[in-house]
N, C-alpha and C positions, 0 to 999 in steps of 0.2 A: 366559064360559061360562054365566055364573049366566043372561042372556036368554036361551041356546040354549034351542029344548024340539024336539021332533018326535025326525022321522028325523035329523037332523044329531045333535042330542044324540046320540042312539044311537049312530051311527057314531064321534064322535069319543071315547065314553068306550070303545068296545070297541078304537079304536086306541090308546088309551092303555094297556088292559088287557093289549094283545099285546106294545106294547115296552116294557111297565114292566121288565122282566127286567135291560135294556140300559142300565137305572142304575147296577145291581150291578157295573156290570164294571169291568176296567182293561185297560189296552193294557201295561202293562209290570210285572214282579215288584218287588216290594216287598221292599229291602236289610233294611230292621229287622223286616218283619212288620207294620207296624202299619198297614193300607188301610182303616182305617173301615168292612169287614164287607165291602170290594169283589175277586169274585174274576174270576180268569182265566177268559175264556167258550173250550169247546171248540169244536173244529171245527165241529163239526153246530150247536152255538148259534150262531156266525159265520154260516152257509150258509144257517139259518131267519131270523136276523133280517137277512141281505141279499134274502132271497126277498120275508118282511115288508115291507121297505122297499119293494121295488119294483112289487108288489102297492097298498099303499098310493098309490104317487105314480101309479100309472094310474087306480087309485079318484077319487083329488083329480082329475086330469086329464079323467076320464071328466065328473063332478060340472062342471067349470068352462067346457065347451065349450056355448056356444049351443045350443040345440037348433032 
């Protein structure tokens, strides 16, 4: 990342901006409590970061096709 500069730059730090959310989370409850500050994503955060996702890979897609 340290060579990227331009519009790529851009692009990949604002994709990084949008699923940074999707660190936080976990797929299953925690018996003791103790998840390292990771919690349960709600419905609507599920439905935005699959929308995110898909968004994203037409972006890369669009990006990777000859012109």
């Amino acid at each position: 990342m340290a060579r990227t500069h331009g519009r790529l730059a851009w692009f990949l730090a604002q994709c990084s901006s949008e699923l940074a959310p999707v660190l936080h989370w976990r797929a299953l409850d925690v018996p003791d409590g103790c998840a390292f500050g990771a919690v349960l994503p709600t419905a609507g955060e599920l439905t935005d970061a699959e929308r995110a996702v898909r968004h994203l890979a037409a972006m890369l897609a669009r990006i990777r096709r000859p012109h």
